[in-house]
C-alpha angles and dihedrals in degrees: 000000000000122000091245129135109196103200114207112203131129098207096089099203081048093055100044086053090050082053116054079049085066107048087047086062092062101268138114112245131222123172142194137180101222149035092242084051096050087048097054091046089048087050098044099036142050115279104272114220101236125023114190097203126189125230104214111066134172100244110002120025121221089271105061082032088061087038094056093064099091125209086255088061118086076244136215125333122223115295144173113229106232117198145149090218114100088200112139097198086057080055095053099042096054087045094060085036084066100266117159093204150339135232129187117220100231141106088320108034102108098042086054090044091082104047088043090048082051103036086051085041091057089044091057090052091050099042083046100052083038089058099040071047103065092041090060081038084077092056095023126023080179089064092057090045088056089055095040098055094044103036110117085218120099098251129179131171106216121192118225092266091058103257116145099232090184147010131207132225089256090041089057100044089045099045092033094227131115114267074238103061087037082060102058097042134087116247086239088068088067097053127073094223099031098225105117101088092053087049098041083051100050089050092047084051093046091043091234117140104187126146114264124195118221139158118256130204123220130217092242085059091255128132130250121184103211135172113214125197123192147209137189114243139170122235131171086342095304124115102230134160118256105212136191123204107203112183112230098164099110075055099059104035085050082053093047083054091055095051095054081049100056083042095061087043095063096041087053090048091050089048087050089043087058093041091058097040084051086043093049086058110042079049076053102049086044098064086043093055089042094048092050093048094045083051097046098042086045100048091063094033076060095060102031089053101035089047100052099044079058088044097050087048088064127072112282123168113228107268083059101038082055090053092045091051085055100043086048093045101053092047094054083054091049099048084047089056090050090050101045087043085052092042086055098053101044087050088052090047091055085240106105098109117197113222125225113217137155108271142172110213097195083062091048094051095048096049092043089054093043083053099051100033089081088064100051091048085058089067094035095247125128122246113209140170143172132185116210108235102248082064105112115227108199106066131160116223144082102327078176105062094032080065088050101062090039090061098042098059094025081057086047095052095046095045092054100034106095092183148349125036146329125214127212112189132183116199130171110243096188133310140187147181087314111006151056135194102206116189114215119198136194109193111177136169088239137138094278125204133259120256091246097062099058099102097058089056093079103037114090126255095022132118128188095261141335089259094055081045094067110037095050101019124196143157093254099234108087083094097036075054097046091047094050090048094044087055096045087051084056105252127078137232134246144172135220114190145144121201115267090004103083137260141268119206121182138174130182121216140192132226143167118240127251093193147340097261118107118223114251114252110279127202123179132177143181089249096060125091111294114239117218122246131253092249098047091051083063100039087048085091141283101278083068089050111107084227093064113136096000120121111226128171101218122184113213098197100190130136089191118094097202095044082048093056098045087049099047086049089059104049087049093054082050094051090253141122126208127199105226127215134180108227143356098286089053087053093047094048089051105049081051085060101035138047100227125205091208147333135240113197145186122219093205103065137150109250109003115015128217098278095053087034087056095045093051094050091052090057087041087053097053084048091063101031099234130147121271100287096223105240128204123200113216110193134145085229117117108168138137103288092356087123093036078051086060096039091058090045090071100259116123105223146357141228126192129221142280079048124219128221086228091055104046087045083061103048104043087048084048091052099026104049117185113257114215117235080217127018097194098170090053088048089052090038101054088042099047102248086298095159094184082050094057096038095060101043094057093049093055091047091051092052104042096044106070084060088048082050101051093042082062100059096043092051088052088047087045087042084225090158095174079052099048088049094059096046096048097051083048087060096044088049108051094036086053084049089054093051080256091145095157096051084036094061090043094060091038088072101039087061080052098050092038087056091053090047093248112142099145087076089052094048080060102051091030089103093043096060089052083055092046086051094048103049077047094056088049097046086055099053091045098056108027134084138170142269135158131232148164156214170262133206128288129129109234137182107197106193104186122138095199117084100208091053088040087062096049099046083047087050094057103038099048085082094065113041139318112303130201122209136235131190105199134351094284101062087039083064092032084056107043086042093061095042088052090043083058089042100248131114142204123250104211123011116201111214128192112191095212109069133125128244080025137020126222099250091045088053100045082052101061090033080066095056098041088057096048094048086062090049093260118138128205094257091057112034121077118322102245119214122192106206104178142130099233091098098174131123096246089054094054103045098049089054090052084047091058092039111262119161100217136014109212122183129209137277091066122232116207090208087048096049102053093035085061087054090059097047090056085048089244096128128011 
C-alpha cells in the first residue's frame, strides 16, 4: 500500500491546508472535490493507505459515499471522517460505519489534524502487521505473540466472558496497572459504566467489528474517553477478541470546546439581534422626534414669516417698518437654520434624492445674482459674474440645490466681505458626448481665512473661531452641506485663501447635456440694469400673474387661520380664489359637489388627516369618473422621504412650510398649464400643413357646433343624462379634432360628470363652455384662410355620428377612392352587408365607438361575422379602423378582441393617418 492520503472536500483552501498536514506527516497527497470524483480516482489508482474524508459532500454526503462500495468492490480504504458539524451521533454513526476517526472542523482542527493523521496512521501499521500477524499465527502463534507484546498500539485479548487473558506494553503504561493485574481483570472493570464486555460480545456474536466508544478508568482514578475495535482470533486453540484502545480524549474534549463555542456564538448573535433591533427603533423614534419638531418650528414660522410679508406690503410708518423688518428677517434666519438642520440630516440618512430636471444654467445664474445682489448692495459691495463661452447652457440636473450651494458660499462671501467686490465665475472642466463638468467659483475681497484653519470649513458644525462665531454667527454647516451635495452632484468642493486678502471658493458639478450647443459668453455687473426677481414679477400685481384672466376652482384644506390667511394672500397676488375648509370630511364633500381644478392640502389636520383624506379622494374620484384631481401637500415637515411619503400616498407634489409666493407660483403653473382656446401648430401639424384640410374642417365644426351646443342645453333642461354624454363626448371630440384644448377639456368633463349622474356640475360650467366656444370660434376666424386638392382609388365606409370628425375624416380620405357614410353602427352593418350580398367589399371601414342605435365594437363585431359567413376572414376582409376618442385600454382591447386592424385615437392626425394606410398597404 502507497504511502498516499486522497483528501475529499470540496472547500478548496480547506483542502490545500489538509493537505500540507499531511505531507508533513511523511505521505504523498492527492485531492478531489466530490464523491463521484473520489470514486473515479479509487477505481482508476492504487489504493491509497488513508483517505480524510469530509462529511459533507455536493451530491452525495460521506454516508451514502461509504454505502455505494458493495461487498463485490475491493472497498474502502482507512479514513478519518472531517466536518464542521459537533454532532456526536454523526461521531458514532461513521465509526460504525469503519471510521478510524473523526475530526471536527473548528478553532483546533488543524492543530488536531497532525496527531489524528499519525495516531490512524499508527492504527493502519498496526492493523496491517496484526493482520500479516495472524496469517504467520497459523505457522507460528509465537510470531503473533512477538507483534502483540511490542505493538505501540493498547491491545487486549478478551474471552467471551469478558476476561482480559492478556495485556500488552502499551496497554500497561496507558491504563497504569501491571500486565499482570490487566490480565486477571474483566474488561467491565475497566469501563465506568461497565458496559464494554456485554457490547464487545454482542458484536463478536454478530460478527460486526465496528469501532464502539466507551469511558475507561485509569489506575490513577482519572478518565479516558476510547474507542475499541475488535477482532476474533485464535489463539492457543481458544476463540478470543483482539482488541485495540485507541485514546480520543484530546478529541472530545476539543469537540466539547466547539460546542461551548457555538453556544456563545449564538448567544452573541441573539445580543447583537436585540441591539439592532434597539437600535432600528431609537433611529425610529429619532425621525419621529425630528419630524414633530420640524412640524411644529415650521407651523408658526408659517404664520411669523407669511404675516409679516402681508404686513410690510401695507402702509407702516418707520419706526414699524423697521420692527417688521426685524421680525421678517429673523424669521428667515430661523427658517434657514431649520433647513440646513433637516438637509443634514437627510444627507446623513442617506435620504436626501437630487432631481433631474431640465434646466438652463445662463437663467439660473442671472435670477440668483439679481437675488443676491440685494443683499450685496446692502453692504455697499458689487456683485459680478461672467460664464466663459464653451460653458453649455441646457443642462439637465438639480437647479435647487445648485442654488444651494451658490448661496451658501455667495452668503458666505457677502457676510464676511466688509468692502469691495465678489466674483462669480462659470468655467468648462471638461465635457463629452453627454456630459459636462462645469467649475463655479466665488472670489471676494474679504477677511480671508488663515491656512490653519482649512480643514474645519468643511466639518459640520465649525466655524473658523469663536470669535468669528459670535460676530457672524451660524450653524456651521452651510459648508459641511455644500461639500456633501457637490459631491453628490459628482464634483467636489475646495478653498484658496490667505488671512486679511480675501477668499476663493470653488466647487465642480456634474450635469448631463440637453443639447450640443455652447452657451454664448455672459458678463454681468453690478452696474448693469438690475432684473427683477421672480417673486417681484409676481408681486408686481395680478395682471402679471400667468393666471391672469383664467378661471380656476382651487380647494384650500387648512384648519389653521393664520395658514389660511397667508395662503389665501398668495393666490390673490397671483389673480386666484381659493374655497376653504376645516378637515379632511369638509374636503371630500366638497370635491363630490364641486369639479376642482386642484387641491391644496394640509397633512396635520383634525379628524382625518392628508394622507386618509387623499386616499379617500382617489377612490372618490374612480366613483365619479372623473380625471386624477392634482393634490399638494402642504406640511411643515421637511425629513428624509417625507415628500417621497406623500408621493406614495397618492398626492402630486409638495410644498413645505412657511410657504413662498414664488413656490407656490411654480408649482401650481407646473400643475395647472395653461390650455390654449386654438392650437393652431398641432392642427397643421396632425393634418400635414393641408391647408384646405384644415379650412374646411374648421368651417364644419363652426357650423355644426352651435346645434351641438344647443342639444345640449336642451338635454340638461330635459335631464336626459345617456343624451348629454353623448353630446358632450361629440363636442370633446370634434373641438379636440379642431386644435379647440381648452373647450375639449371642458367637455371632457362634462362626459365624466354625465357618467357619474352628475348633472348639477354641468348646469354650472355650462356658460363657461359657451364662453370657451365662443373665444374658439374667434380664435379660428382670426388665424385661418383657404386653399383647393385632389385624389387616387380606394372603397371606404366612414361610421361617425359627429359632423365635425365625419368631415375630417372626408377630407382626408377623398384623395384615395370613393367613400360611403354612416351615421352610427347600424347603417355601418346595414351597409357592408349590401356590398357582400353583391358580392363587393370595402376596403377600409372607419369605426367610431361612440354612436347611438349601435355602438362600434357591437358593430365590428357583426361585420365579423357577416364576413365569415361569407368565407372571409379577417386578413383578408376590410381593414377596420377605430377612430374614436375613447383612448382608453379597455377600449382598445376590447376592439382587437373583436378583430379590428388599428386602434386610432382622436384627435385625428392627418400624418398618422396616412401613415396607417400605408401600413395596411392600402395606399403606397
Amino acid at each position: 500500500m502507497s504511502r498516499t492520503v486522497l483528501v475529499v472536500e470540496d472547500d478548496p483552501g480547506l483542502a490545500e491546508l489538509i493537505g500540507e498536514k499531511a505531507e508533513d506527516c511523511g505521505f504523498k497527497v492527492a485531492s478531489v472535490c466530490s464523491a463521484e470524483e473520489a470514486i473515479a480516482w479509487l477505481n482508476k489508482n492504487d489504493r491509497p493507505r488513508l483517505m480524510i474524508l469530509d462529511f459533507s459532500l455536493p451530491g452525495m454526503n460521506a454516508r451514502d459515499f461509504i454505502s455505494s462500495f458493495s461487498e463485490n468492490k475491493p472497498g474502502l480504504p482507512p479514513f478519518i471522517i472531517s466536518t464542521g458539524q459537533g454532532d456526536e451521533r454523526i461521531a458514532v454513526e461513521m465509526m460504525k460505519l469503519g471510521a478510524l476517526d473523526y475530526i471536527v472542523k473548528g478553532g483546533h482542527f488543524l492543530e488536531l489534524l497532525p496527531e489524528a493523521i499519525r495516531k490512524v496512521d499508527r492504527h493502519i501499521e498496526n492493523e496491517l502487521q496484526r493482520k500479516l500477524a495472524e496469517e504467520k499465527l497459523r505457522e507460528s502463534e509465537e510470531s503473533y505473540r512477538n507483534q502483540f507484546e511490542n505493538n505501540s498500539s493498547v491491545m487486549l485479548l478478551v474471552d467471551s466472558s469478558g476476561r482480559i487473558t492478556d495485556a500488552n506494553a502499551a496497554a500497561a503504561s496507558f491504563y497504569g496497572h501491571s500486565r499482570d493485574k490487566l490480565a486477571n481483570m474483566s474488561i467491565n472493570e475497566l469501563d465506568e459504566t461497565a458496559k464494554s464486555g456485554s457490547q464487545l460480545m454482542q458484536k463478536w456474536v454478530s460478527g460486526k467489528g465496528q469501532a464502539v466508544e466507551f469511558t475507561h478508568c485509569l489506575a490513577d482514578g482519572s478518565k479516558r474517553n476510547v474507542v475499541i475495535s475488535a477482532s476474533k482470533i485464535k489463539f492457543k486453540g481458544q476463540m478470543l477478541l483482539h482488541t485495540i484502545i485507541q485514546d480520543i480524549t484530546a478529541r472530545k474534549q476539543a469537540e466539547k470546546a466547539l460546542i461551548e463555542t457555538n453556544r456563545r456564538l449564538e448567544e452573541a448573535t441573539m445580543t447583537a439581534t436585540q441591539m439592532t433591533l434597539q437600535a432600528k427603533m431609537a433611529s425610529r423614534a429619532k425621525s419621529e422626534f425630528l419630524a414633530n419638531m420640524s412640524h411644529e418650528i415650521r407651523t408658526p414660522l408659517n404664520g411669523i414669516i407669511g404675516i409679516t410679508g402681508l404686513l410690510l406690503e401695507t402702509e407702516l410708518n418707520d419706526e414699524q417698518q423697521h420692527f417688521v423688518n426685524i421680525i421678517n428677517s429673523s424669521g428667515e434666519s430661523l427658517l434657514g437654520l431649520v433647513d440646513e438642520i433637516l438637509d443634514f440630516s437627510k444627507i446623513e440618512a442617506g435620504k436626501l434624492l437630487l432631481e433631474a430636471i431640465d434646466m438652463n444654467l445662463q437663467s439660473l445664474i442671472k435670477e440668483f445674482v439679481a437675488i443676491m445682489k440685494v443683499r450685496a448692495q446692502q453692504k455697499g459691495l458689487e456683485l459680478n459674474y461672467s460664464i466663459s463661452p464653451d460653458v453649455p447652457a441646457n443642462l439637465h440636473g438639480d437647479p435647487a440645490r445648485l442654488r444651494q450651494i451658490l448661496n451658501n458660499l455667495v452668503g458666505n462671501s457677502i457676510k464676511f466681505t466688509p468692502s469691495g467686490h465678489i466674483d462669480i465665475k462659470l468655467s468648462l472642466v471638461n465635457r463629452n458626448s453627454k456630459k459636462a463638468l462645469i467649475k463655479f467659483e466665488v472670489i471676494d475681497t474679504g477677511i480671508g481665512i488663515p491656512a490653519h484653519k482649512f480643514d474645519l470649513l468643511f466639518k459640520k458644525f465649525s466655524q473658523v473661531d469663536a470669535s468669528t462665531t459670535r460676530k457672524h454667527g451660524g450653524s456651521g454647516l452651510g459648508l459641511a452641506i455644500s461639500k456633501q451635495l457637490a459631491e453628490m452632484m459628482g464634483g467636489e468642493i475646495g478653498v484658496e485663501s490667505e488671512d486679511g486678502k480675501g477668499s476663493k471658493f470653488w466647487f465642480t458639478a456634474s450635469f448631463i447635456l440637453q443639447s450640443e450647443i455652447p452657451a454664448p459668453a455672459d458678463v454681468g455687473s453690478d452696474n448693469q440694469k438690475s432684473e427683477k426677481l421672480p417673486e417681484q414679477d409676481i408681486a408686481a400685481g395680478a395682471k402679471t400673474s400667468k393666471f391672469f384672466n383664467r378661471s380656476l376652482r382651487i380647494l384650500l384644506a387648512e384648519d389653521c387661520a393664520t395658514n389660511q390667511q397667508v395662503a389665501l394672500s398668495i393666490l390673490k397676488k397671483l389673480n386666484l380664489q381659493a374655497d376653504i375648509v376645516k378637515c379632511g370630511e369638509e374636503a371630500i364633500k366638497a370635491i363630490e359637489k364641486t369639479a376642482y381644478d386642484l387641491i391644496l392640502l394640509d397633512i396635520q389636520m383634525p379628524g382625518i388627516d392628508g394622507f386618509e383624506t387623499t386616499s379617500r379622494i382617489r377612490k372618490l374620484e374612480e366613483t365619479l369618473h372623473r380625471g386624477a384631481l392634482p393634490i399638494i401637500a402642504m406640511t411643515a415637515h421637511s425629513l428624509p422621504g417625507y415628500r417621497e411619503k406623500c408621493i406614495k400616498a397618492g398626492m402630486n407634489d409638495y410644498i413645505s412650510k412657511p410657504i413662498s409666493i414664488k413656490t407656490v407660483a411654480e408649482i401650481l403653473e407646473k400643475w395647472l398649464p395653461e390650455t390654449p382656446v386654438f392650437d393652431e401648430s398641432d392642427l397643421m401639424e396632425r393634418m400635414m400643413n393641408d391647408e384646405t384640410l384644415v379650412y374646411s374642417l374648421a368651417n364644419a365644426f363652426l357650423s355644426d357646433a352651435p346645434d351641438q351646443l344647443k342639444g345640449l342645453k336642451t338635454a340638461l333642461a330635459d335631464n336626459k343624462i345617456d343624451l348629454v354624454e353623448r353630446l358632450s363626448h361629440r363636442l370633446a371630440g370634434a373641438s379636440g379634432n379642431i386644435g379647440g384644448k381648452e373647450m375639449s377639456a371642458i367637455a371632457y368633463c362634462f362626459e365624466k360628470s354625465a357618467q357619474a349622474g352628475n348633472l348639477t356640475l354641468i348646469r354650472e360650467r355650462l356658460p363657461e363652455l359657451e364662453s370657451g366656444f365662443e373665444k374658439l370660434k374667434f380664435e379660428i376666424r382670426e388665424k385661418l384662410g383657404k386653399h383647393p386638392k385632389g385624389g387616387q382609388e380606394m372603397k371606404t365606409l366612414i361610421v361617425e355620428d359627429d359632423f365635425t370628425s365625419r368631415l375630417l375624416l372626408q377630407e382626408i380620405l377623398k384623395n384615395y377612392g370613393p367613400f360611403h357614410i354612416a351615421v352610427n353602427g347600424q347603417e355601418a352593418v346595414s351597409a357592408v352587408r349590401a356590398a357582400l350580398e353583391a358580392n363587393e367589399q370595402y376596403d377600409l371601414i372607419c369605426l367610431d365607438i361612440m354612436m347611438p342605435e349601435m355602438d362600434g365594437h357591437e358593430a365590428l363585431k357583426q361585420i365579423r361575422n357577416m364576413e365569415q359567413a361569407k368565407g372571409i376572414y379577417s386578413q383578408n376582409g376590410a381593414k377596420i379602423m377605430m377612430v374614436t376618442a375613447l383612448g382608453d385600454m379597455k377600449n382598445a382591447t376590447t376592439a382587437f378582441y373583436n378583430l379590428c386592424d388599428v386602434f386610432l385615437p382622436k384627435p385625428i392626425r392627418k400624418a398618422k393617418l396616412v401613415e396607417e394606410l400605408r401600413k395596411l398597404q392600402l395606399i403606397e
